[in-house]
Residue, then its C-alpha position, 0 to 999 in steps of 0.5 A: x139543825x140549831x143555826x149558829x150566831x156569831x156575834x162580836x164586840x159592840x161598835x163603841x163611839x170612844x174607837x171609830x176608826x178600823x184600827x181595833x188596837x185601843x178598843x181591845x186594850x180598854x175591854x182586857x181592862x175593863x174585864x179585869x176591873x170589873x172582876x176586881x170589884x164584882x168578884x170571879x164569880x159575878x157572871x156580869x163581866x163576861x160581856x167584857x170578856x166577850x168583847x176582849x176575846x173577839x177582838x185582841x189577838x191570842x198571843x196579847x192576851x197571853x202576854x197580858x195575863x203573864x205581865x199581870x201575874x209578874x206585877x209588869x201590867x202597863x195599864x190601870x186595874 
């Protein structure tokens, strides 16, 4: 049987305490810019949407592509 490996975001120095909040919100957007200057088909944002993935919840993401979509994004991309 192949052994599984779980993996999550990299610690990062920028957010060192336990609250993730930050953290999550920064690699939904470096996802996002790095989509916007690399293109949908560079496979070198995926470790950014690795990261966002493992650490922000389902209902914020889906929150923050519906305000994408409608122009309403409160962050920089």
């Amino acid at each position: 049987m192949d052994e599984i490996e779980l993996k999550t975001a990299p610690a990062d120095f920028r957010f060192p305490t336990t609250n993730q909040t930050r953290h999550c919100f920064t690699r939904y957007i470096e996802f996002h810019r790095c989509l916007t200057v690399k293109g949908e088909e560079s496979g070198e944002c995926e470790r950014f949407a690795k990261y966002y993935r493992a650490l922000c919840p389902g209902e914020w993401v889906d929150k923050w592509n519906e305000q994408r979509e409608n122009g309403t994004f409160p962050g920089p991309l």
